[in-house]
PyMOL Python script that loads the backbone (N, CA, C, O; Angstrom):
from pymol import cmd

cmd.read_pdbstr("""\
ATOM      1  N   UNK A   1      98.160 131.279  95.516  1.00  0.00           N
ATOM      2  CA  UNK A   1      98.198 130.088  96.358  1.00  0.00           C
ATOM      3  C   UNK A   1      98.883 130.449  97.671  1.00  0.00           C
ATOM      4  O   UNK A   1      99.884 131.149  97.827  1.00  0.00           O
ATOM      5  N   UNK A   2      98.077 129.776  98.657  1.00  0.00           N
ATOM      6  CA  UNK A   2      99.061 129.928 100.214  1.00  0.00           C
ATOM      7  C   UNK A   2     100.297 130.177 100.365  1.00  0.00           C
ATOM      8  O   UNK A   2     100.837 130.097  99.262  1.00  0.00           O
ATOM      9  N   UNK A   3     100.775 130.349 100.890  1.00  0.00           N
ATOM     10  CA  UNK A   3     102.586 130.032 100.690  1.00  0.00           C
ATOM     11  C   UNK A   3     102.453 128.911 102.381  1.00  0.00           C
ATOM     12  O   UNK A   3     103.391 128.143 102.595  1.00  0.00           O
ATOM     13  N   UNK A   4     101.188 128.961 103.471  1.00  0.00           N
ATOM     14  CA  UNK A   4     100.844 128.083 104.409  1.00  0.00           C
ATOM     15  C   UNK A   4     100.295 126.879 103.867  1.00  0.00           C
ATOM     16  O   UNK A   4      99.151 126.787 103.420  1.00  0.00           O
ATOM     17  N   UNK A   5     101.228 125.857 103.922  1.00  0.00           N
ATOM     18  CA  UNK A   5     100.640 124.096 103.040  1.00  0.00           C
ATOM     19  C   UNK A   5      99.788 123.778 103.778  1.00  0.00           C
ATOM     20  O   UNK A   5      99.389 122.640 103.531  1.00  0.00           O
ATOM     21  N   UNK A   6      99.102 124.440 104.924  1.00  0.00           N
ATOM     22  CA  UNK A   6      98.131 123.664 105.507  1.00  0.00           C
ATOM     23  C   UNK A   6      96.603 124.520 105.345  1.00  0.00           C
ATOM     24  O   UNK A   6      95.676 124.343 106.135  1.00  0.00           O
ATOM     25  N   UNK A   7      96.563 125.144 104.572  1.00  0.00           N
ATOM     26  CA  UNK A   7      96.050 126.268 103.704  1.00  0.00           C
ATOM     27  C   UNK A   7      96.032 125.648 102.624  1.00  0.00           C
ATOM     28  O   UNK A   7      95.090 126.075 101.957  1.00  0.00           O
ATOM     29  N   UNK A   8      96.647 124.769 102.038  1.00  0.00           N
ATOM     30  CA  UNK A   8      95.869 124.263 100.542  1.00  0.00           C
ATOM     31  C   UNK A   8      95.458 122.845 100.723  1.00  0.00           C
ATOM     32  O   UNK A   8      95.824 121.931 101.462  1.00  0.00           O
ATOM     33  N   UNK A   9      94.297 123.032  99.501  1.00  0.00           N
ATOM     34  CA  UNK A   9      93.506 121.213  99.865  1.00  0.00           C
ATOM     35  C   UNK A   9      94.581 119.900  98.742  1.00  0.00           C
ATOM     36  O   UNK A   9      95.237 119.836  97.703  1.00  0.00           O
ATOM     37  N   UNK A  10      94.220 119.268  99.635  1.00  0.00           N
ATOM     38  CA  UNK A  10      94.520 117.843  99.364  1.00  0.00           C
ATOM     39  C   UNK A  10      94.288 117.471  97.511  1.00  0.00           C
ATOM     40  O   UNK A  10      93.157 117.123  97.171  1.00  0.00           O
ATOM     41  N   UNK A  11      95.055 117.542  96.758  1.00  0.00           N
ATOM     42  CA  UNK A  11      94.691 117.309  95.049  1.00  0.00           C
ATOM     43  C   UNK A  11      94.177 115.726  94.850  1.00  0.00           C
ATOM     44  O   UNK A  11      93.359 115.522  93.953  1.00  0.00           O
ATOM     45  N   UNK A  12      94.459 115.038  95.350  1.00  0.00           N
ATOM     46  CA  UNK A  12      94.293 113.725  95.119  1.00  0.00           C
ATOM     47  C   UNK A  12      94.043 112.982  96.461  1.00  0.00           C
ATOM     48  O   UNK A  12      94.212 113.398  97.607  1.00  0.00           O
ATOM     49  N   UNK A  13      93.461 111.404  95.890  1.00  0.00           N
ATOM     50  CA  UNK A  13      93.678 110.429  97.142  1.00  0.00           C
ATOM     51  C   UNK A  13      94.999 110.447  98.150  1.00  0.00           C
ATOM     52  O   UNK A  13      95.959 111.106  97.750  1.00  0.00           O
ATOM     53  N   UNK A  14      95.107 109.825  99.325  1.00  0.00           N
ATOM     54  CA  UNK A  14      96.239 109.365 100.185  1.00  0.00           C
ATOM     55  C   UNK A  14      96.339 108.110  99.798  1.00  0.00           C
ATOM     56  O   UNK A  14      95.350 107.383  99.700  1.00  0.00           O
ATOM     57  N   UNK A  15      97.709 107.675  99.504  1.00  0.00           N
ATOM     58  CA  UNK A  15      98.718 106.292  99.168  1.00  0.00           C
ATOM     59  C   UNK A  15      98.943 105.739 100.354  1.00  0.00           C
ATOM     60  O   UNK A  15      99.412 106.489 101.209  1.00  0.00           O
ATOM     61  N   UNK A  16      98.707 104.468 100.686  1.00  0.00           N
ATOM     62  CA  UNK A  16      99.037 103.931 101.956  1.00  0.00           C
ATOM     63  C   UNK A  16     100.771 103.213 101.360  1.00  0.00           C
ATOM     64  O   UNK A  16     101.026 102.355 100.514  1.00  0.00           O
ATOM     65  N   UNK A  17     101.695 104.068 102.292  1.00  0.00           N
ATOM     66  CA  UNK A  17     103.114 103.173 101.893  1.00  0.00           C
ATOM     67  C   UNK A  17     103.677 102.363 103.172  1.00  0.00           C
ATOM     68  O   UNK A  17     104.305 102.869 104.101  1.00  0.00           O
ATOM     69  N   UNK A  18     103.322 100.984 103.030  1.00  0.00           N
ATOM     70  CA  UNK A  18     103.436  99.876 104.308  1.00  0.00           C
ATOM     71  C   UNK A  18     105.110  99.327 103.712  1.00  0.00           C
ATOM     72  O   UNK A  18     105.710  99.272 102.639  1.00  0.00           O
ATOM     73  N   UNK A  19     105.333  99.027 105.007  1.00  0.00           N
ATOM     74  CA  UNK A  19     106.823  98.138 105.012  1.00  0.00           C
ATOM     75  C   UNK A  19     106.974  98.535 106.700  1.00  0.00           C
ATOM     76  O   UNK A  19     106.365  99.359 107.383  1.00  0.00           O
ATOM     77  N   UNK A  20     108.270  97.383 107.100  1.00  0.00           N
ATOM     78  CA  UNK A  20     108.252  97.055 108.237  1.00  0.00           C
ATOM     79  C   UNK A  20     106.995  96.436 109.320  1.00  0.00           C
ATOM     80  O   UNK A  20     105.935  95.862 109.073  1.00  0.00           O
ATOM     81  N   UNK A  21     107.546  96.776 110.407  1.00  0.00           N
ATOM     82  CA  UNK A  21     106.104  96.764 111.556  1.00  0.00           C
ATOM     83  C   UNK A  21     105.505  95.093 111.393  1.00  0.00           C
ATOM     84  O   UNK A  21     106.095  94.032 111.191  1.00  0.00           O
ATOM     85  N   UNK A  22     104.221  95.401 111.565  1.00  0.00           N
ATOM     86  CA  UNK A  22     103.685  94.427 111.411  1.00  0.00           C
ATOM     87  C   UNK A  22     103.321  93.323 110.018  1.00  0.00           C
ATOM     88  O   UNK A  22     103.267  92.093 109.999  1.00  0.00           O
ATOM     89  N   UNK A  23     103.104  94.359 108.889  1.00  0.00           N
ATOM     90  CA  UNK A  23     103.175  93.497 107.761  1.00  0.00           C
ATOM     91  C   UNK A  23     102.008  92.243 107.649  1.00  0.00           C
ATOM     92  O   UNK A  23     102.202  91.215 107.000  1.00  0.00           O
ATOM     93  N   UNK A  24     100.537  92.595 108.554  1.00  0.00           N
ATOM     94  CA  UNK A  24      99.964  91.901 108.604  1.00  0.00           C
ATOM     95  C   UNK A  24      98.490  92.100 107.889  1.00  0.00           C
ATOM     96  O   UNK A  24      97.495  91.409 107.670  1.00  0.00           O
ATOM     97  N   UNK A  25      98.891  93.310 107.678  1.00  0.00           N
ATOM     98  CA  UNK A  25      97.418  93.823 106.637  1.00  0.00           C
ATOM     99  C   UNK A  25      96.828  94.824 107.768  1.00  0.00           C
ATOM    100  O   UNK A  25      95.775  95.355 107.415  1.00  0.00           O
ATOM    101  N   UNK A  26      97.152  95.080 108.670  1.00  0.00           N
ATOM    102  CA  UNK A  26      96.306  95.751 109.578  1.00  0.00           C
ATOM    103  C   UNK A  26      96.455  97.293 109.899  1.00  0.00           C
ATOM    104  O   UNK A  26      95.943  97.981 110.782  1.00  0.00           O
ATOM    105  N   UNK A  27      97.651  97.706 108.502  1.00  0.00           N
ATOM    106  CA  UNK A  27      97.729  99.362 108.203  1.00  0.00           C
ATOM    107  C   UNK A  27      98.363  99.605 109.115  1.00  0.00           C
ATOM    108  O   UNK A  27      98.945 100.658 108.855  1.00  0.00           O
ATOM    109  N   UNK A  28      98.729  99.131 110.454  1.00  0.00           N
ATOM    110  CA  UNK A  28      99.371  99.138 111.464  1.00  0.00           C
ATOM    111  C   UNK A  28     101.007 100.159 111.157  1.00  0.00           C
ATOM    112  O   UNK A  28     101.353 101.190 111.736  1.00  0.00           O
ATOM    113  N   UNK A  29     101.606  99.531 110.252  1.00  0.00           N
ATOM    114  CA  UNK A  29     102.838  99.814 109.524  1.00  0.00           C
ATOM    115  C   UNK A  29     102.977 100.553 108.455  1.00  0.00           C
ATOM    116  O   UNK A  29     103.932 100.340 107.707  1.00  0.00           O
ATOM    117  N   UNK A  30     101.964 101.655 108.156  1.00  0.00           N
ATOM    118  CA  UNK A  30     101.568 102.459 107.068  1.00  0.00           C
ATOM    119  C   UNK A  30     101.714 103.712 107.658  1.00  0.00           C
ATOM    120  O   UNK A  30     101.314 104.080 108.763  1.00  0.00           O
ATOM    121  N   UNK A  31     102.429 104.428 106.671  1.00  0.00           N
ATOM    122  CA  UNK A  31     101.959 106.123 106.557  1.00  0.00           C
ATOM    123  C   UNK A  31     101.306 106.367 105.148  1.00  0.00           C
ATOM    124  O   UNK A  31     101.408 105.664 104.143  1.00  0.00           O
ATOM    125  N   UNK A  32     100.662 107.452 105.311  1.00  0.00           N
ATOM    126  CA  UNK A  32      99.671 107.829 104.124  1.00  0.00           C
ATOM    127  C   UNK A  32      99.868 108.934 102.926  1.00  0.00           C
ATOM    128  O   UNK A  32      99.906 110.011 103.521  1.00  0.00           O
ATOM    129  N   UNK A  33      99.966 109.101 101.967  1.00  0.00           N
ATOM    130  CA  UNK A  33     100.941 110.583 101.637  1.00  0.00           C
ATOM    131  C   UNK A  33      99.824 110.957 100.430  1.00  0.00           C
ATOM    132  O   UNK A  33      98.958 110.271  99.887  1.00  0.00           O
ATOM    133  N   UNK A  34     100.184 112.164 100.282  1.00  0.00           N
ATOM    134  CA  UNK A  34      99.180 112.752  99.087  1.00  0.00           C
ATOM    135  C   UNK A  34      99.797 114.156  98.391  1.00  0.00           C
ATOM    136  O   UNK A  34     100.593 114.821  99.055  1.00  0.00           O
ATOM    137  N   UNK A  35      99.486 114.507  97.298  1.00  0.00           N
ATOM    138  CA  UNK A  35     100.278 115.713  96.691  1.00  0.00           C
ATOM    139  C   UNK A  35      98.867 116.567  97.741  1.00  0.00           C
ATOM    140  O   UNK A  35      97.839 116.239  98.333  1.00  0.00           O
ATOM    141  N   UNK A  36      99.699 117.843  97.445  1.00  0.00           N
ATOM    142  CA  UNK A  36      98.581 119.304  97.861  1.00  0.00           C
ATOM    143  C   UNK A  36      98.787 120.051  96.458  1.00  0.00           C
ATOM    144  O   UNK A  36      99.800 120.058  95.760  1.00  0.00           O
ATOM    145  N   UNK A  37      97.726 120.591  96.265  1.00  0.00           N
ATOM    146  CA  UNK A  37      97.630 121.675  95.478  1.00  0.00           C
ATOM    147  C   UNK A  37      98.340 122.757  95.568  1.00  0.00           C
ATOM    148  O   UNK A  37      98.496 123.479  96.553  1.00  0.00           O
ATOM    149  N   UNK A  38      98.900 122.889  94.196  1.00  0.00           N
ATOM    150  CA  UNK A  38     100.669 124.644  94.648  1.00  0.00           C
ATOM    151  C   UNK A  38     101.674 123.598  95.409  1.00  0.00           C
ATOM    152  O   UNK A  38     102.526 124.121  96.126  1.00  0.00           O
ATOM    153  N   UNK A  39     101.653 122.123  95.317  1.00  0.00           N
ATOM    154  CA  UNK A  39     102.693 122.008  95.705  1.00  0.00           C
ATOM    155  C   UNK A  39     103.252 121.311  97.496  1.00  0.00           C
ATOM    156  O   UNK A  39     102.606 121.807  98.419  1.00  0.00           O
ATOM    157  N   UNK A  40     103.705 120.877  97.669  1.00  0.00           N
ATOM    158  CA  UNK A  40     103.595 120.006  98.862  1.00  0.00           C
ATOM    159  C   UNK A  40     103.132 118.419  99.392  1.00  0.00           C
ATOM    160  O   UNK A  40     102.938 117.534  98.559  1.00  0.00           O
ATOM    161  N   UNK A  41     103.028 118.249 100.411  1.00  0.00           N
ATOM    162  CA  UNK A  41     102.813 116.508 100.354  1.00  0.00           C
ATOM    163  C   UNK A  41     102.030 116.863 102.231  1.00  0.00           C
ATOM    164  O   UNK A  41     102.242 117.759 103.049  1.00  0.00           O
ATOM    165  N   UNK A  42     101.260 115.833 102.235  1.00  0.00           N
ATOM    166  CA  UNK A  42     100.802 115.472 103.505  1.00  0.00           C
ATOM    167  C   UNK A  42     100.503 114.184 103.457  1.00  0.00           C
ATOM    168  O   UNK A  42      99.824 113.564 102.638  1.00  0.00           O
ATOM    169  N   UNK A  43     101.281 113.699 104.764  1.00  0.00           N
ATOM    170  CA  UNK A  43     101.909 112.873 105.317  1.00  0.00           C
ATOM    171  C   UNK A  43     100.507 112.651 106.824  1.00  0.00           C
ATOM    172  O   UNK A  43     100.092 113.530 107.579  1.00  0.00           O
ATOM    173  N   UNK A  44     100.032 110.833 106.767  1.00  0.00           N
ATOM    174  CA  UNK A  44      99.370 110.688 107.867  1.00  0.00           C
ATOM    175  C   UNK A  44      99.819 109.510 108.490  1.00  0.00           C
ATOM    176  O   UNK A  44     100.866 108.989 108.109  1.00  0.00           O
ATOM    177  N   UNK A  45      99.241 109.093 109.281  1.00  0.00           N
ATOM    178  CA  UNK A  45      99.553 108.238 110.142  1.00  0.00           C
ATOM    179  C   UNK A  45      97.781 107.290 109.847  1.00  0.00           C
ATOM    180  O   UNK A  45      96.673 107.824 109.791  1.00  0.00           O
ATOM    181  N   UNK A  46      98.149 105.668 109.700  1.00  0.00           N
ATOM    182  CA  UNK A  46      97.383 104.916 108.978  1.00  0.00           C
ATOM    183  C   UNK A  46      96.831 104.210 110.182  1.00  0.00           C
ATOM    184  O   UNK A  46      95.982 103.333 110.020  1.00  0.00           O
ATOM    185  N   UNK A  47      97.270 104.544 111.412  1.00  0.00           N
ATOM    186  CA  UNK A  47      97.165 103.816 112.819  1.00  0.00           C
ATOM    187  C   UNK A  47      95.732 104.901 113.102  1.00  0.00           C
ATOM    188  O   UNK A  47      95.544 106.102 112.907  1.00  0.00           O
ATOM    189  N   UNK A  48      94.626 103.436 113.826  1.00  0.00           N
ATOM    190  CA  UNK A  48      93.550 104.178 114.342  1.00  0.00           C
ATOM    191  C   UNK A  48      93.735 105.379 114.925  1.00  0.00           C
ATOM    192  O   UNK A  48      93.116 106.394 114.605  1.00  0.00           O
ATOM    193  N   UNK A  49      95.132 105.265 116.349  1.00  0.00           N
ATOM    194  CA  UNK A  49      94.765 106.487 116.824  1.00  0.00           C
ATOM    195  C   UNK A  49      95.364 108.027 116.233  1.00  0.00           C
ATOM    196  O   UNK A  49      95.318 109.213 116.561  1.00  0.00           O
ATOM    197  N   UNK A  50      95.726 107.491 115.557  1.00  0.00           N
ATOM    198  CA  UNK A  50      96.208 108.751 114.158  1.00  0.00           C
ATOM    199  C   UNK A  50      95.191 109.238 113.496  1.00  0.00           C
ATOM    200  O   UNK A  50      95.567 110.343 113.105  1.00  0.00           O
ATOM    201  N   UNK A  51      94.339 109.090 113.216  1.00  0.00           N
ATOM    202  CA  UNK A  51      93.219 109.125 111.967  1.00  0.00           C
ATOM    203  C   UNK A  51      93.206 110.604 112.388  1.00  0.00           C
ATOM    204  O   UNK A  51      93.234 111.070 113.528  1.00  0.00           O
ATOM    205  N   UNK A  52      93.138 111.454 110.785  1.00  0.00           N
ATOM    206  CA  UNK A  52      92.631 113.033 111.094  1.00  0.00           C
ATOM    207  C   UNK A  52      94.048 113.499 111.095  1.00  0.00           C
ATOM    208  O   UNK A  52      93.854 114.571 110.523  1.00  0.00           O
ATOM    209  N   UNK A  53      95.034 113.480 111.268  1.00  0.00           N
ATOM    210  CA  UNK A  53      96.235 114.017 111.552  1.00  0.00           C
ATOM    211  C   UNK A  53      96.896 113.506 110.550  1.00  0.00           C
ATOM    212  O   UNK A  53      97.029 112.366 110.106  1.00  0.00           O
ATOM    213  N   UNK A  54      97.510 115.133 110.106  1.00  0.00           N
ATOM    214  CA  UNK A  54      98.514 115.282 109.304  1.00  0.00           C
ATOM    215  C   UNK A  54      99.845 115.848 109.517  1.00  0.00           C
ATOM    216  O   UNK A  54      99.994 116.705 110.388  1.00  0.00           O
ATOM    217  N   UNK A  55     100.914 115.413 108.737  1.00  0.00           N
ATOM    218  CA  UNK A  55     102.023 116.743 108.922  1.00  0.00           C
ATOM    219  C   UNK A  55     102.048 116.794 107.364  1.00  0.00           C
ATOM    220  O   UNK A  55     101.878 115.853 106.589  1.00  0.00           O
ATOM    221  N   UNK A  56     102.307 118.159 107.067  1.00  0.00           N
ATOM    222  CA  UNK A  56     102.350 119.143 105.959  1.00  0.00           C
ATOM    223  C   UNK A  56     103.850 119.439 105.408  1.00  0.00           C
ATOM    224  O   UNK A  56     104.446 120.314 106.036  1.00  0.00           O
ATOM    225  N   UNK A  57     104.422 118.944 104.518  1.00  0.00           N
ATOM    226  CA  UNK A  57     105.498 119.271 103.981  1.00  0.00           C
ATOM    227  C   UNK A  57     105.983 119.628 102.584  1.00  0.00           C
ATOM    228  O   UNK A  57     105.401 119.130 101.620  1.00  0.00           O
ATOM    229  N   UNK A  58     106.903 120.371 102.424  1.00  0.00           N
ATOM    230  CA  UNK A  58     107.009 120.945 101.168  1.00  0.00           C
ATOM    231  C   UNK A  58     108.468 120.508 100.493  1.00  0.00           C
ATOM    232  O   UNK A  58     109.577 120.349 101.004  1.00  0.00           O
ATOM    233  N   UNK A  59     107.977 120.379  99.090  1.00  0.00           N
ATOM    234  CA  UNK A  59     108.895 119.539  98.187  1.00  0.00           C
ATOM    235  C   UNK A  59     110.188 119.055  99.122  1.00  0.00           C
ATOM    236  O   UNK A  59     110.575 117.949  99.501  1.00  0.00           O
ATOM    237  N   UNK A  60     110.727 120.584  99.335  1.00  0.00           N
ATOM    238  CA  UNK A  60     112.491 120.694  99.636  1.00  0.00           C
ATOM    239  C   UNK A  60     112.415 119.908 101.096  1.00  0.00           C
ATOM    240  O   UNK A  60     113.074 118.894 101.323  1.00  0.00           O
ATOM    241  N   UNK A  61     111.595 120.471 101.970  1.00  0.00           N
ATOM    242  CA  UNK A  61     111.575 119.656 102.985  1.00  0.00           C
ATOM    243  C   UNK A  61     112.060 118.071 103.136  1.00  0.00           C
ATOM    244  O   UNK A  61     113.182 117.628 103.384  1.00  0.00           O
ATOM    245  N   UNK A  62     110.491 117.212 102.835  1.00  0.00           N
ATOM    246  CA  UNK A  62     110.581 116.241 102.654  1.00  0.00           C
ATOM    247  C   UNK A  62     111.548 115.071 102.126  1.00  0.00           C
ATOM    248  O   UNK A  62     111.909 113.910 102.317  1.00  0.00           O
ATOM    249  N   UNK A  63     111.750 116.523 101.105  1.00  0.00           N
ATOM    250  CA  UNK A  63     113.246 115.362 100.513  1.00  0.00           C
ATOM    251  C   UNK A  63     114.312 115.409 101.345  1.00  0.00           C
ATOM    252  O   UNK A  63     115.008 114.397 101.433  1.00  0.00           O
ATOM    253  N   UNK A  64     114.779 117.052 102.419  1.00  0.00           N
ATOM    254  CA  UNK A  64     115.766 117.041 103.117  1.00  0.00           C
ATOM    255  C   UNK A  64     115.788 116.168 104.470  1.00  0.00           C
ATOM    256  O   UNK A  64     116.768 115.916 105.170  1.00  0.00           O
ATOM    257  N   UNK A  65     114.597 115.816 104.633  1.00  0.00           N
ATOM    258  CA  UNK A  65     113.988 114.884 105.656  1.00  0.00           C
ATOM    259  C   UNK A  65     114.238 113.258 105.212  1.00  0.00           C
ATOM    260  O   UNK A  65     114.196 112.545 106.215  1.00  0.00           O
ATOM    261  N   UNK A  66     114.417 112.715 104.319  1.00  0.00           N
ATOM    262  CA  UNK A  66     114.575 111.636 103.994  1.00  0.00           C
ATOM    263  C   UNK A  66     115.965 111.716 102.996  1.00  0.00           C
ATOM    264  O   UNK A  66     115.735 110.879 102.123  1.00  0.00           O
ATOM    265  N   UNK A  67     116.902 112.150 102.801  1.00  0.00           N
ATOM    266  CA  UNK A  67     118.421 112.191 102.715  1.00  0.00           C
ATOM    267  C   UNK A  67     119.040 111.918 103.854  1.00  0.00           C
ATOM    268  O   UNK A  67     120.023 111.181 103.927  1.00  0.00           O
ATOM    269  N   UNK A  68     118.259 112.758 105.248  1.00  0.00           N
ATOM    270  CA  UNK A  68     118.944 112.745 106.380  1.00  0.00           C
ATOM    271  C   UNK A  68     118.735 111.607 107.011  1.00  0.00           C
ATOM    272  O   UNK A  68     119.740 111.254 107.628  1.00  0.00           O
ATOM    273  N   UNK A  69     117.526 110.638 107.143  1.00  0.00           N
ATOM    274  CA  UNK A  69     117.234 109.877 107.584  1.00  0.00           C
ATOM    275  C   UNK A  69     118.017 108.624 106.634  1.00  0.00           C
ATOM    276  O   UNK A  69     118.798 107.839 107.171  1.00  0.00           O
ATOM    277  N   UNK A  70     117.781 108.580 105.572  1.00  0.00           N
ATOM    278  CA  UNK A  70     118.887 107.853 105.067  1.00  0.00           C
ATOM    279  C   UNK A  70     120.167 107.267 105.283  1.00  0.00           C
ATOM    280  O   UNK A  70     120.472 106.075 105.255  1.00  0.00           O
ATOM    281  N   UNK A  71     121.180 108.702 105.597  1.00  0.00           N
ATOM    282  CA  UNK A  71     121.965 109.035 105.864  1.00  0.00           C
ATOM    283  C   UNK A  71     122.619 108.095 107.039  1.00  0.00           C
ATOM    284  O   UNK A  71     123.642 107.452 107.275  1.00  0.00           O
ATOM    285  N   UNK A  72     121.406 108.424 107.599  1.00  0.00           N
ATOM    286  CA  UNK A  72     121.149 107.761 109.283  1.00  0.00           C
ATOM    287  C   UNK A  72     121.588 106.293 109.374  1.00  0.00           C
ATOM    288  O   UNK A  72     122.484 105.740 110.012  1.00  0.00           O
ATOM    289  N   UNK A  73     120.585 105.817 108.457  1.00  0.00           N
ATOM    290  CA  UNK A  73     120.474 104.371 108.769  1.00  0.00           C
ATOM    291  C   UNK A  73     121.256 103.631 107.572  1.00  0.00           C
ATOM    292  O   UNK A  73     121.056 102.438 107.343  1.00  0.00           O
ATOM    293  N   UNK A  74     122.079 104.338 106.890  1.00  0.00           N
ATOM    294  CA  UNK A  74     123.483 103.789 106.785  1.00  0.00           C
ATOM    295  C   UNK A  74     124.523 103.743 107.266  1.00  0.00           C
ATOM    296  O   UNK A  74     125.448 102.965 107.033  1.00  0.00           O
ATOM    297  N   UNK A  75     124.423 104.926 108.277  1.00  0.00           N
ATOM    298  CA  UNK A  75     126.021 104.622 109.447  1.00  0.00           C
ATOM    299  C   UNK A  75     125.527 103.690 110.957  1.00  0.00           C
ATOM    300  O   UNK A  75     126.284 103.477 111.905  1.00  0.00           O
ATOM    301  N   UNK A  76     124.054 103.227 110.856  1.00  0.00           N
ATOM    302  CA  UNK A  76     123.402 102.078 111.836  1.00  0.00           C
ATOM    303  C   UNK A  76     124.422 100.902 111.834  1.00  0.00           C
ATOM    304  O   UNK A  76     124.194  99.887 112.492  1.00  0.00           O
TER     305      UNK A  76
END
""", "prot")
cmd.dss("prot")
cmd.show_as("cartoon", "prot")
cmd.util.cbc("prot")
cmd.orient("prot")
């Protein structure tokens, strides 16, 4: 398997995970996420002019990416 996540395919559907924003049904307020095969997650953007675009992240990443952001918006 790759050890490049953008080098392996997509294993499953993309999850639309909405909150905030608009909250009006219009995906507006959605990112999209999906496992990869060997491992990883890709992450889209649910907004028209997003469509096609991904970012590619791996287990440790993602999670160190959302501890920090966390982090964040508890000392807000």
């Amino acid at each position: 398997m790759s050890e490049n996540l953008y080098d392996r395919p997509v294993a499953g559907p993309f999850a639309a995970l909405c909150g905030g924003g608009t909250n009006d049904g219009s995906m507006e307020d959605c990112i999209s996420l999906a496992e990869l095969t060997g491992g990883g997650y890709a992450l889209g953007d649910t907004k028209p002019e997003g469509s096609g675009r991904e970012l590619r992240m791996s287990r440790e990443e993602i999670t160190s990416f959302a501890e920090a952001w966390l982090a964040q918006e508890r000392q807000a």
